[in-house]
C-alpha positions in Angstrom: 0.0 0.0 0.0 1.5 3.7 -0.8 2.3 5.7 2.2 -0.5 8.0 1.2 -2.8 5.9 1.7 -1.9 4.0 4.7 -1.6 7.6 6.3 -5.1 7.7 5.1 -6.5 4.8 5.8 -5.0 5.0 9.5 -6.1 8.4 10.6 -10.0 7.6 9.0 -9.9 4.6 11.3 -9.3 6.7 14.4 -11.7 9.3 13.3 -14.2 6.0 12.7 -13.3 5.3 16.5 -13.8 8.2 17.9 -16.8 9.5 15.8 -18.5 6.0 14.1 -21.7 8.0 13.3 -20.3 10.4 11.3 -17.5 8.6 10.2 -19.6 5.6 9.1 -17.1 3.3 8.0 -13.8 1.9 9.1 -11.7 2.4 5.7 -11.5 5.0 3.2 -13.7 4.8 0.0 -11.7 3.3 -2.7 -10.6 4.9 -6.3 -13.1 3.0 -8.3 -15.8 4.3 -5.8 -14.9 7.8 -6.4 -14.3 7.3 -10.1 -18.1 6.3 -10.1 -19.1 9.3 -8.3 -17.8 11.6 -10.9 -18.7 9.2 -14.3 -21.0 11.6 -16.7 -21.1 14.7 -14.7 -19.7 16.4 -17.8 -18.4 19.4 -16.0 -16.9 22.4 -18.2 -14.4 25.5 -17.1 -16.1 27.4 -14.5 -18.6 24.8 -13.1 -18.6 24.6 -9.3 -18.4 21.3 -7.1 -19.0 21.5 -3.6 -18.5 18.2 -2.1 -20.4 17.5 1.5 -18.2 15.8 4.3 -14.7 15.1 2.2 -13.3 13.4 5.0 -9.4 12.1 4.0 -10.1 13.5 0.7 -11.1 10.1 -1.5 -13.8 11.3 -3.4 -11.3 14.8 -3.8 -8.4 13.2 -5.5 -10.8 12.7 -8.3 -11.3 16.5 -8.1 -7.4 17.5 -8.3 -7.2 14.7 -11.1 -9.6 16.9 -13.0 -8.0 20.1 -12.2 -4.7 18.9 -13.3 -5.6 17.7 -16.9 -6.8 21.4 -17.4 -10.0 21.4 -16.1 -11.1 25.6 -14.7 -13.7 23.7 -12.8 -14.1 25.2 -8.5 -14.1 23.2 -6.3 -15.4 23.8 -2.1 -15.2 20.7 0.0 -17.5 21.6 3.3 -16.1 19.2 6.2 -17.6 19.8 10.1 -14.3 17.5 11.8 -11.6 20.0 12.7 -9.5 16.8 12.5 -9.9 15.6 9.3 -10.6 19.4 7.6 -6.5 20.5 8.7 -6.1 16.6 7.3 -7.8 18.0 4.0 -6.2 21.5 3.8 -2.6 19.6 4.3 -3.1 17.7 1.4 -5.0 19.7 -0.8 -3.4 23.4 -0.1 -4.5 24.0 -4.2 -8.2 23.0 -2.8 -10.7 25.0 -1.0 -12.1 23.4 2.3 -14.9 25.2 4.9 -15.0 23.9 8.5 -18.7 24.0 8.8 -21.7 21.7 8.4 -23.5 21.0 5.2 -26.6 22.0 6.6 -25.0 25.8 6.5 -24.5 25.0 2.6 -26.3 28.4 1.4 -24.6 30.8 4.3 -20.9 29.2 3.4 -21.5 29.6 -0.5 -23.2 33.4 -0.2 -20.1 33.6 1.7 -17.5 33.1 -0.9 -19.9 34.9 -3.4 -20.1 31.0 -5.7 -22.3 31.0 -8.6 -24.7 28.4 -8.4 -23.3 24.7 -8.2 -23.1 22.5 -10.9 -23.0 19.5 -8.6 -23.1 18.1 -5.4 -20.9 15.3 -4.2 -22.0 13.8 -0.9 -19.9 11.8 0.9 -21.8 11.8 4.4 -23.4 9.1 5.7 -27.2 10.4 5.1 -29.5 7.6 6.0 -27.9 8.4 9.1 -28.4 11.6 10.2 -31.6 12.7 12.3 -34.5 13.7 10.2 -34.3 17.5 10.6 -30.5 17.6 9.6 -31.1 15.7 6.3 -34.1 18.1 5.2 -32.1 21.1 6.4 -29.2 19.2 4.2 -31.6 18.7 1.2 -33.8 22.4 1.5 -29.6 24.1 1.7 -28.9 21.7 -1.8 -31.6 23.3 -3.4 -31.0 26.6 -3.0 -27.6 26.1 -3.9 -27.7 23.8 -6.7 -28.6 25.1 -10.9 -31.4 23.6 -12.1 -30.0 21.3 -14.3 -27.5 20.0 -11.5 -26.6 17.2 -10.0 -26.5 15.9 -6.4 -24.4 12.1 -6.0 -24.5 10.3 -2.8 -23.7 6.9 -2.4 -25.1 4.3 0.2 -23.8 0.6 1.3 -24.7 -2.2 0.2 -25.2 -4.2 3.5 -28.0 -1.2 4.2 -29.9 -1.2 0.9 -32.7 -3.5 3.0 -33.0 -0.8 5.7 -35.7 1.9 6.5 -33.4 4.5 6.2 -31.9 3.3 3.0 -35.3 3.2 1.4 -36.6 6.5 2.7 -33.5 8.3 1.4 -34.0 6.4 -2.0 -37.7 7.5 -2.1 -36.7 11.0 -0.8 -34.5 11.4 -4.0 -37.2 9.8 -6.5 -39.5 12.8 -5.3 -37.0 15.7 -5.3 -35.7 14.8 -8.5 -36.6 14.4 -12.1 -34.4 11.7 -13.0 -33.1 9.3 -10.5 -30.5 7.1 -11.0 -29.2 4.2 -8.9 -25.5 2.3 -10.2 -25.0 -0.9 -10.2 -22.6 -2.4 -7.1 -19.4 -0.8 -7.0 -17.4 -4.2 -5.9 -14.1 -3.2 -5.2 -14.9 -0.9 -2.1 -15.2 -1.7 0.9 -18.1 -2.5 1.7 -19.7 -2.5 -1.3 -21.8 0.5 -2.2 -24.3 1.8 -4.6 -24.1 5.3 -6.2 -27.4 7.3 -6.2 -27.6 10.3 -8.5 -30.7 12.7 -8.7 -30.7 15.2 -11.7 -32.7 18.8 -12.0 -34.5 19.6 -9.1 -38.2 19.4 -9.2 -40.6 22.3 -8.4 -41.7 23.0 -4.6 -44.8 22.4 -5.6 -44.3 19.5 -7.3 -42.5 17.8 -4.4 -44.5 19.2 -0.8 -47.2 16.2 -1.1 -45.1 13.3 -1.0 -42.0 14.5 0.5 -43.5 16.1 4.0 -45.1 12.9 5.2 -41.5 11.7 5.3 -39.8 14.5 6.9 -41.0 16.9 9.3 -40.5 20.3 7.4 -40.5 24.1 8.9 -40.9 25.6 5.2 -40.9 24.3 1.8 -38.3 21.9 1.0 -35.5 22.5 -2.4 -36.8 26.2 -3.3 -35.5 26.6 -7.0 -33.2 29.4 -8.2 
């Protein structure tokens, strides 16, 4: 294994130790993962990623990848561990990181004036996070995303069968016109699936179905 990614892999298992919920796994996600999250988002010079919980900076490399091969894209990476955000800035002083929480998506980007985002990489655990912090995620996404954009999460495996799982599934089916789920990606650990939602549907659109899954203070994914 390259020292990068021991160094990695060994500080995201004491994060995982000292944080499991928000950490949610004990080993980094691997390259074919992050290659995965990024297949088709067909981003041009000037686009803007802002990536949700980086973590070690897996699902970033991809980013800095891009960036070298002369890609303008912008890039924000919003990480709310002080550990692992100085982890970040150390090994991507090119990138730009925010020590805050994705819920405070739409007060970070107002702050550093970003046009709106092309897409969305999520690499937090979502299903999970308590109710009110995934619609306060989700509402922030909205407001932040174009309307042609793109939000990519991913979710295990092992916890396609749960309750969560499927309510975060449905949650994207209904926010979304096009949802997409990938097949396995195998070589990961554990196995996980990609989920991808593209162009945001109207509020109005949305309000039925989504409110009787989560409890909302005012109308979820307002458009730009």
């Amino acid at each position: 294994m390259p020292k990068q990614a021991f160094a990695e892999a060994l500080y995201f298992l004491r994060r995982f130790v000292h944080s499991p919920r928000q950490v949610a796994s004990v080993w980094p996600s691997s390259r074919f993962l992050a290659e995965r999250m990024f297949a088709g988002l067909e981003l041009e010079n000037g686009d803007v990623v802002v990536e949700f919980g980086p973590g070690t900076g897996a699902f970033t490399v991809e980013v800095e990848r891009l960036q070298n091969a002369g890609l303008g894209i912008r890039y924000l990476g919003i990480e709310k561990d002080p550990g692992m955000h100085a982890f970040l800035v150390r090994r991507f002083p090119q990138l730009d990181f925010e020590l805050a929480d994705a819920s405070d998506v739409v007060e970070v980007c107002q702050r550093r004036g970003l046009p709106p985002v092309t897409a969305v990489i999520s690499g937090l655990p979502l299903i999970l996070l308590e109710r009110p912090t995934l619609e306060r995620i989700f509402s922030g996404t909205g407001q932040c995303l174009k309307q042609q954009g793109v939000f990519r999460t991913f979710s295990y495996a092992h916890s396609y069968p749960s309750r969560s799982a499927a309510q975060l599934r449905a949650l994207m089916e209904r926010c979304f016109d096009e949802f997409e789920q990938s097949a396995p990606v195998v070589r990961n650990l554990p196995p996980a699936f990609v989920l991808t939602g593209t162009r945001l549907r109207r509020v109005e659109e949305q309000a039925d179905t989504i409110r009787p899954m989560i409890p909302v203070a005012e109308p979820l994914l307002p458009r730009l």
